[in-house]
N, CA, C and O atoms as a GROMACS GRO file, in nm:
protein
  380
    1UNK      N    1   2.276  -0.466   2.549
    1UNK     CA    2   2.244  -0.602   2.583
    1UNK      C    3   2.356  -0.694   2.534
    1UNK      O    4   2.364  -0.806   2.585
    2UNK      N    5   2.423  -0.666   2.461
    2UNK     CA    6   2.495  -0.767   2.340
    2UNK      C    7   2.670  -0.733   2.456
    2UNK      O    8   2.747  -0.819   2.499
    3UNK      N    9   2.674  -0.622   2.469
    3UNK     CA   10   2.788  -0.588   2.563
    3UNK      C   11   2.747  -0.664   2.698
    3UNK      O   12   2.833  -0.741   2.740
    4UNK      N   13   2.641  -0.655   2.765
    4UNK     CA   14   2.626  -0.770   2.895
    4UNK      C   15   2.696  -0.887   2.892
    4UNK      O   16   2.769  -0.946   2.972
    5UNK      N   17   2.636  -0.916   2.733
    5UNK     CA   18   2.597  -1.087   2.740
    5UNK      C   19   2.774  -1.096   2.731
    5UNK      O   20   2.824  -1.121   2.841
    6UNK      N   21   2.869  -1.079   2.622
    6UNK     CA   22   2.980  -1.057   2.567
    6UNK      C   23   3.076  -1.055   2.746
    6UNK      O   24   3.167  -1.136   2.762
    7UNK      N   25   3.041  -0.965   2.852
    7UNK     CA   26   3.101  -0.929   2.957
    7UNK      C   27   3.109  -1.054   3.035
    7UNK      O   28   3.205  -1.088   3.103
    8UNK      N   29   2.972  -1.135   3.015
    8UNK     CA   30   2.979  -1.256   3.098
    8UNK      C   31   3.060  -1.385   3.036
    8UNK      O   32   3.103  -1.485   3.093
    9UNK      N   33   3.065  -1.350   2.917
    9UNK     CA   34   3.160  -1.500   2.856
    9UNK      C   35   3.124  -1.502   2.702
    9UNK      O   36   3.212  -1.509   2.617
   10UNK      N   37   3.014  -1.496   2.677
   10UNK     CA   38   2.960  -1.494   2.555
   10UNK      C   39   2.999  -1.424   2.433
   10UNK      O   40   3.032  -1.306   2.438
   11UNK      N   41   2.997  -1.506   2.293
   11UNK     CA   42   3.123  -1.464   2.166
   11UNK      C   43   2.964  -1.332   2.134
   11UNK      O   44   2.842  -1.349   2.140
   12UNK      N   45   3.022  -1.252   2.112
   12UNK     CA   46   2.952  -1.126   2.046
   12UNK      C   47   2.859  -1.194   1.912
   12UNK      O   48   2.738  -1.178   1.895
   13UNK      N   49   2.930  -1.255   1.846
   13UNK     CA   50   2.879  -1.334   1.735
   13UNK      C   51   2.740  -1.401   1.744
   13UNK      O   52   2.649  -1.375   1.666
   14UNK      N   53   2.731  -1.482   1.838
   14UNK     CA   54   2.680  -1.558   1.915
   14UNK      C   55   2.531  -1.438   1.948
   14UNK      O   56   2.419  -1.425   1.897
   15UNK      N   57   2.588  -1.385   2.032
   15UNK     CA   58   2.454  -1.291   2.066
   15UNK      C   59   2.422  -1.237   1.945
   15UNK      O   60   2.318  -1.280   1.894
   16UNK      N   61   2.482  -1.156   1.887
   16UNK     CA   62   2.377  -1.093   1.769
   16UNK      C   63   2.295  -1.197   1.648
   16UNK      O   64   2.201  -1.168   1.574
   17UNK      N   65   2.358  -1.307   1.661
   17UNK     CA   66   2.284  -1.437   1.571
   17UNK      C   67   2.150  -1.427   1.666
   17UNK      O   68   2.036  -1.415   1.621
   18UNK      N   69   2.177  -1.432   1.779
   18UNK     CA   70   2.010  -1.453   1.866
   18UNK      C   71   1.936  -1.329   1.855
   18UNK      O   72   1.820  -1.335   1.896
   19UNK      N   73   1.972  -1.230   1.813
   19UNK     CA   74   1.877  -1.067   1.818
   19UNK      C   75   1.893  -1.067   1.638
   19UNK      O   76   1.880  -0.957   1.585
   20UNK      N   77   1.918  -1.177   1.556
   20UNK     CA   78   1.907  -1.122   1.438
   20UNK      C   79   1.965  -1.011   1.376
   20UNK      O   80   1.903  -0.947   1.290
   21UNK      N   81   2.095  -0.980   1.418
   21UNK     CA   82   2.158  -0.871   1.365
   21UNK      C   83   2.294  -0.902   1.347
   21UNK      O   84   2.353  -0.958   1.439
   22UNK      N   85   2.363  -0.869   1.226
   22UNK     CA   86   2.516  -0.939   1.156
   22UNK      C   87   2.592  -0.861   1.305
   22UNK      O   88   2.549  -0.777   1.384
   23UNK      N   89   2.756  -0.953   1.294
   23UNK     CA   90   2.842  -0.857   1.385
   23UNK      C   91   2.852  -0.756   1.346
   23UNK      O   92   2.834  -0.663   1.425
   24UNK      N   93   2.878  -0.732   1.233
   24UNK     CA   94   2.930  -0.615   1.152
   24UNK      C   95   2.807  -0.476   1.185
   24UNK      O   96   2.841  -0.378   1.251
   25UNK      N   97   2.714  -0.485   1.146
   25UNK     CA   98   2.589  -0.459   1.233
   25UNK      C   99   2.606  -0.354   1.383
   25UNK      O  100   2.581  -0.238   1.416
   26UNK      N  101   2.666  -0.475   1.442
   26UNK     CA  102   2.650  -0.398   1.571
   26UNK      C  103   2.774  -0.333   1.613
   26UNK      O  104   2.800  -0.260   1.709
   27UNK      N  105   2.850  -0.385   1.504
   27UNK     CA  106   3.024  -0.333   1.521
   27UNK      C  107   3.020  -0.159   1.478
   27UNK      O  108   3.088  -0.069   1.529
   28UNK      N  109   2.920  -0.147   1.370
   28UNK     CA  110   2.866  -0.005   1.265
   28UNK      C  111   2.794   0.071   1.399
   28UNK      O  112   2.809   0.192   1.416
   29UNK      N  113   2.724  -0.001   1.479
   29UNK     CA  114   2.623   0.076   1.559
   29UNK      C  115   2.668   0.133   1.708
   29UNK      O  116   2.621   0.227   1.772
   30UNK      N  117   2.811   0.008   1.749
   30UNK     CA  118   2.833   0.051   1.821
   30UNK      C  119   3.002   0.202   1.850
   30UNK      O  120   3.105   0.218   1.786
   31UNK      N  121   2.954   0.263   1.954
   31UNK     CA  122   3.058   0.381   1.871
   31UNK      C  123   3.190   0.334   1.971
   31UNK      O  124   3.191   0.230   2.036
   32UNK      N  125   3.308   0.443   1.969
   32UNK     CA  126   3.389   0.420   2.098
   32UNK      C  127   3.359   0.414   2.245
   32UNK      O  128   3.291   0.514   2.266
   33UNK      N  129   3.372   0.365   2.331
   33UNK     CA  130   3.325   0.358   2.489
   33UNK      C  131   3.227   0.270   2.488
   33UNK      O  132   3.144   0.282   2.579
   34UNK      N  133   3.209   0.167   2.397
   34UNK     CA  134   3.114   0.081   2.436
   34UNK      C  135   2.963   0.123   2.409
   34UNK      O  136   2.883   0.032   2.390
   35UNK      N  137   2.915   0.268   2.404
   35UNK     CA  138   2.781   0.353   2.404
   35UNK      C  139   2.714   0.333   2.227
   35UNK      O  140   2.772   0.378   2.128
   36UNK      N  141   2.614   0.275   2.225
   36UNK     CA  142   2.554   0.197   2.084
   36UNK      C  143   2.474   0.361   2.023
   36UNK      O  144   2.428   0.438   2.107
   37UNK      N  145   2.468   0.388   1.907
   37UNK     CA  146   2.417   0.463   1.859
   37UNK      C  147   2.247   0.454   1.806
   37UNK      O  148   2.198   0.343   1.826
   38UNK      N  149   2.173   0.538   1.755
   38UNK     CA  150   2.065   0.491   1.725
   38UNK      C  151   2.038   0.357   1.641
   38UNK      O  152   2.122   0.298   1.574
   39UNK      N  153   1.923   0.325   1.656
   39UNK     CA  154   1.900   0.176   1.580
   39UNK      C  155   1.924   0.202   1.460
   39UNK      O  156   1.912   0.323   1.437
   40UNK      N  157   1.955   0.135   1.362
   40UNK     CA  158   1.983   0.159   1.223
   40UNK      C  159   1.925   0.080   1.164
   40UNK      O  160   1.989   0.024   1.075
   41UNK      N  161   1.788   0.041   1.182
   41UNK     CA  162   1.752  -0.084   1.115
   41UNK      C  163   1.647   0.002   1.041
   41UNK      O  164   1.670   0.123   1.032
   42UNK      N  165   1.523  -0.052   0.983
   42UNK     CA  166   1.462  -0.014   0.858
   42UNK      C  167   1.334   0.083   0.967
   42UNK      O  168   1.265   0.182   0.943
   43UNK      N  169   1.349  -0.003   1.085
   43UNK     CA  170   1.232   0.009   1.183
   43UNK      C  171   1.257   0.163   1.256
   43UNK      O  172   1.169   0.209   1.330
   44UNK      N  173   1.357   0.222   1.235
   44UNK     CA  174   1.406   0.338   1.320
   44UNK      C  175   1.382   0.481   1.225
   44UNK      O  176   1.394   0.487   1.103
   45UNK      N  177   1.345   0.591   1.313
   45UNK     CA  178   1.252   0.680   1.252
   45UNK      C  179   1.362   0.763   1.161
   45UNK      O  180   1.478   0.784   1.195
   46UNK      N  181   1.317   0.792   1.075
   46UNK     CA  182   1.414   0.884   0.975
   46UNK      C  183   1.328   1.025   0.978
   46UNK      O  184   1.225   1.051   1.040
   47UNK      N  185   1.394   1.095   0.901
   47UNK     CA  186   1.366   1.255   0.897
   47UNK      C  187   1.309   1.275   0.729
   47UNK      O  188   1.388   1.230   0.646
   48UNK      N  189   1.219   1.319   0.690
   48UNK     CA  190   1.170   1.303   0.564
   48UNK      C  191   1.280   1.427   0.429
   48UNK      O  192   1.311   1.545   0.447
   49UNK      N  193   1.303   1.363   0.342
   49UNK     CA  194   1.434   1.419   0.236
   49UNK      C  195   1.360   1.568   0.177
   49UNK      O  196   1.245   1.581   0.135
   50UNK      N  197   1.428   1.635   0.184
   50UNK     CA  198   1.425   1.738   0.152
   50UNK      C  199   1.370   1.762   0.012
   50UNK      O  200   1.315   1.871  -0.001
   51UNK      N  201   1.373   1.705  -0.064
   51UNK     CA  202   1.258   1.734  -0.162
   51UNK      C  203   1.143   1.660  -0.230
   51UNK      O  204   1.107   1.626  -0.343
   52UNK      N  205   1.100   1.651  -0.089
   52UNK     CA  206   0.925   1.546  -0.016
   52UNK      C  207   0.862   1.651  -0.067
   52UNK      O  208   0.893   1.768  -0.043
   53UNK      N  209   0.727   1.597  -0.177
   53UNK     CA  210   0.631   1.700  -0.216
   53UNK      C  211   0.592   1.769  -0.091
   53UNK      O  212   0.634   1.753   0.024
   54UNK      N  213   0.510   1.842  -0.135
   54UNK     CA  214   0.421   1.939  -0.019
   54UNK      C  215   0.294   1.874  -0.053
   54UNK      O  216   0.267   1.812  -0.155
   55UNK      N  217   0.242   1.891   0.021
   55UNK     CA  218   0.086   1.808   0.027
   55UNK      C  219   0.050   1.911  -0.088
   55UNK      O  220   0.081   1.838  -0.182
   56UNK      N  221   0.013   2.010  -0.139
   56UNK     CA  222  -0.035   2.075  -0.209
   56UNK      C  223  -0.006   2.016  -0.343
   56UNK      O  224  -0.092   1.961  -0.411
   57UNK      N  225   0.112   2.030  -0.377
   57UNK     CA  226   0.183   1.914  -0.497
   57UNK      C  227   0.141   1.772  -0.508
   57UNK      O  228   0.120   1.723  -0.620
   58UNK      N  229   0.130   1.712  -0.415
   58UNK     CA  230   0.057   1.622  -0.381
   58UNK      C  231  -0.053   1.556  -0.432
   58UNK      O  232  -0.070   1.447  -0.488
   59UNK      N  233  -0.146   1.677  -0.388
   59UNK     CA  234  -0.316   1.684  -0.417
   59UNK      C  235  -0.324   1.741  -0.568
   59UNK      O  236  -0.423   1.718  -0.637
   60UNK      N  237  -0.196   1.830  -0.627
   60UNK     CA  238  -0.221   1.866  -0.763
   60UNK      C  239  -0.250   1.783  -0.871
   60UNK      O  240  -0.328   1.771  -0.965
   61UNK      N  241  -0.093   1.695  -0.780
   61UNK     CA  242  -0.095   1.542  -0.912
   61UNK      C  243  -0.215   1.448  -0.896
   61UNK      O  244  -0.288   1.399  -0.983
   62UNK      N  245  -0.217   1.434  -0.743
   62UNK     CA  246  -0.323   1.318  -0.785
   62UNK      C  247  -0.438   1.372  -0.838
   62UNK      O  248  -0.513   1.280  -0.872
   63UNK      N  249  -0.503   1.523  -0.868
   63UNK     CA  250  -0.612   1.566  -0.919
   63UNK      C  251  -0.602   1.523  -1.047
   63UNK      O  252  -0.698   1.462  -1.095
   64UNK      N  253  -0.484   1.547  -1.127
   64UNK     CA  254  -0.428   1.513  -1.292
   64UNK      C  255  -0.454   1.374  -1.304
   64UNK      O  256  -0.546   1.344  -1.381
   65UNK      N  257  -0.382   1.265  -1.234
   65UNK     CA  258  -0.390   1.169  -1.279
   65UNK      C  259  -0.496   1.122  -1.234
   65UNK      O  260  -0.500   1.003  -1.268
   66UNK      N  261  -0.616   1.160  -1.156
   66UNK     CA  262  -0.735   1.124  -1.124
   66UNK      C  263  -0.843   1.192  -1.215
   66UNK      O  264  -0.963   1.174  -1.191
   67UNK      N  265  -0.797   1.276  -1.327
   67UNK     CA  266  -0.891   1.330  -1.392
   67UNK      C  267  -0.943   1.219  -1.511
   67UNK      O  268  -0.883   1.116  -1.542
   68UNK      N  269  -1.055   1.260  -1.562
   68UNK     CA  270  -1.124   1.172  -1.666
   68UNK      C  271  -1.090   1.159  -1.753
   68UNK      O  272  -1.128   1.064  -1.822
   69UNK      N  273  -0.976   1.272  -1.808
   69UNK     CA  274  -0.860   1.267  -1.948
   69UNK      C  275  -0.748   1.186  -1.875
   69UNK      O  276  -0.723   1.094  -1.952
   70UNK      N  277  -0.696   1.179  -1.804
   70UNK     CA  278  -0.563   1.097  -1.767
   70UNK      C  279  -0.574   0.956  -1.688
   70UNK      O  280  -0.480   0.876  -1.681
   71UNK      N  281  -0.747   0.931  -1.610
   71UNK     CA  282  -0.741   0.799  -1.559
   71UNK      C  283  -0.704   0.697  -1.569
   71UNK      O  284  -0.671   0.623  -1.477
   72UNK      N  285  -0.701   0.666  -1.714
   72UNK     CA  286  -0.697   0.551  -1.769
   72UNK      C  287  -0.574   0.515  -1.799
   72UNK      O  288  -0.548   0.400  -1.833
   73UNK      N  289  -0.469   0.626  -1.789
   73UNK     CA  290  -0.337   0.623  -1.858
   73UNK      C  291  -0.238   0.631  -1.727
   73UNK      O  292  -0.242   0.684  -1.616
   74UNK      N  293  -0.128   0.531  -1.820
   74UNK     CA  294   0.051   0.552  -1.750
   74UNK      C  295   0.118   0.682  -1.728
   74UNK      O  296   0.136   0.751  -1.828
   75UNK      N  297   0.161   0.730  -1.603
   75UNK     CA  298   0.276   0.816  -1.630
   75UNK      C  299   0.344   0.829  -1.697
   75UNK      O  300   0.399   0.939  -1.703
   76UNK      N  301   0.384   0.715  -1.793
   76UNK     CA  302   0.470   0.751  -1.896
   76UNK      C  303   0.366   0.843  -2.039
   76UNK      O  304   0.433   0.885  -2.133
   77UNK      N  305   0.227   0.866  -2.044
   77UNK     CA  306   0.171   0.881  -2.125
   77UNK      C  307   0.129   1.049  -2.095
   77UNK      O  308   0.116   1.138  -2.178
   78UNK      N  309   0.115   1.054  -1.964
   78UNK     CA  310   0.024   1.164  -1.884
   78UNK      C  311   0.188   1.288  -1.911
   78UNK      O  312   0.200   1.388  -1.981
   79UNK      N  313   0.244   1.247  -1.858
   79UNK     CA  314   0.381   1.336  -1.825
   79UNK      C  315   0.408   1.419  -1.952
   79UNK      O  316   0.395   1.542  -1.952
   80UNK      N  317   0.462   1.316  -2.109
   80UNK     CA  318   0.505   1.417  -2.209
   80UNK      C  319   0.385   1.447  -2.262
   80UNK      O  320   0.394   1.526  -2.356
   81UNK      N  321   0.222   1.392  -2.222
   81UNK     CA  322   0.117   1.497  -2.288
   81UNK      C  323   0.103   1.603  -2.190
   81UNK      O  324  -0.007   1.629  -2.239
   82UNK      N  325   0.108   1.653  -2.134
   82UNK     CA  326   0.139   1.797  -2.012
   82UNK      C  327   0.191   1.862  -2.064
   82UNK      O  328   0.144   1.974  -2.086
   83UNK      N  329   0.350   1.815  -2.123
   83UNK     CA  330   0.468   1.897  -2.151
   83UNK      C  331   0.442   1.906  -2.285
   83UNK      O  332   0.498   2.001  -2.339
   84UNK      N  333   0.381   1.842  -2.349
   84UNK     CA  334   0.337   1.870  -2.505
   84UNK      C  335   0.254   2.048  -2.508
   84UNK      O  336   0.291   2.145  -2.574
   85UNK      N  337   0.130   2.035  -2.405
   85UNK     CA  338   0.109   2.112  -2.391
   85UNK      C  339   0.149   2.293  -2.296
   85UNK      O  340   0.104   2.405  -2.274
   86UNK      N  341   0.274   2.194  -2.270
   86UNK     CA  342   0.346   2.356  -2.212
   86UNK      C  343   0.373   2.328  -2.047
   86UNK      O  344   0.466   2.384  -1.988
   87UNK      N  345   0.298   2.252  -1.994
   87UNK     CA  346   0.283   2.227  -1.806
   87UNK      C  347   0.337   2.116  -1.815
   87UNK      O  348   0.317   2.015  -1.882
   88UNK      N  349   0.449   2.165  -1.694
   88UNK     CA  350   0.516   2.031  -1.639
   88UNK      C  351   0.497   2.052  -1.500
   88UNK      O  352   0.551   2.146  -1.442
   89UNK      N  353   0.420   1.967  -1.442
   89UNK     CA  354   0.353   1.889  -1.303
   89UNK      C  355   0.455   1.879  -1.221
   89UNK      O  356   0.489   1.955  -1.130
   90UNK      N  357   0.538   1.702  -1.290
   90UNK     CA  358   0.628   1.658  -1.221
   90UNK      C  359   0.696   1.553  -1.331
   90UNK      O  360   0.673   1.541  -1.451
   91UNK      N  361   0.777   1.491  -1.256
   91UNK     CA  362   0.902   1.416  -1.331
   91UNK      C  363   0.804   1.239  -1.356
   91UNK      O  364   0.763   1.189  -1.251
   92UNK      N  365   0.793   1.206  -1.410
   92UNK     CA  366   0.750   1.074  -1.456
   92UNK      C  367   0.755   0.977  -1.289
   92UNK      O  368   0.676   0.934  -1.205
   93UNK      N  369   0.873   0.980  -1.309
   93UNK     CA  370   0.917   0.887  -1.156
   93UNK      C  371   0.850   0.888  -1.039
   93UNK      O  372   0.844   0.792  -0.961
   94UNK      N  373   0.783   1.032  -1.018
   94UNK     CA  374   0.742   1.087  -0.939
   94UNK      C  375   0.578   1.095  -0.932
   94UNK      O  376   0.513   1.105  -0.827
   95UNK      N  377   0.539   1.091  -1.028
   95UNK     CA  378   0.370   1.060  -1.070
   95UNK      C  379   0.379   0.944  -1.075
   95UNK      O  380   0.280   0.875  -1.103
   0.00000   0.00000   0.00000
């Protein structure tokens, strides 16, 4: 769209101020030949990181920190009493 508008007269600048997106933006998005790459905005689907719990891990922790000994308490409290006792769950950050 931004290449249309640009073809008919219009400063590139100009158009992406009206679609809300920096030049620089569309300068990153667009590749050689004019052909724009996927959206890169927050709204565009990503692929989940490679060390995304497993639902099983998941359901472990929230059983821990949903239990009647740990409800009441911070991850920072739950985590080194685990590891006090020998089981490490997960990383603080992560609970």
């Amino acid at each position: 769209m931004i290449e249309e508008v640009a073809a008919s007269g219009c400063r590139r600048a100009l158009a992406c101020a009206a679609l809300i997106i920096s030049l620089r933006t569309h300068q990153s998005w667009t590749q050689e030949g004019g052909m724009s790459s996927e959206d890169g905005r927050k709204t565009a689907s990503r692929t989940a990181p490679a060390n995304k719990l497993s639902e099983d891990e998941r359901q472990a922790i929230l059983a821990v920190i949903n239990s009647m000994e740990f409800g009441s308490l911070p991850p920072s409290q739950i985590v080194p009493t685990l590891v006090d006792r020998g089981g490490d769950l997960a990383a603080e950050s992560t609970v």
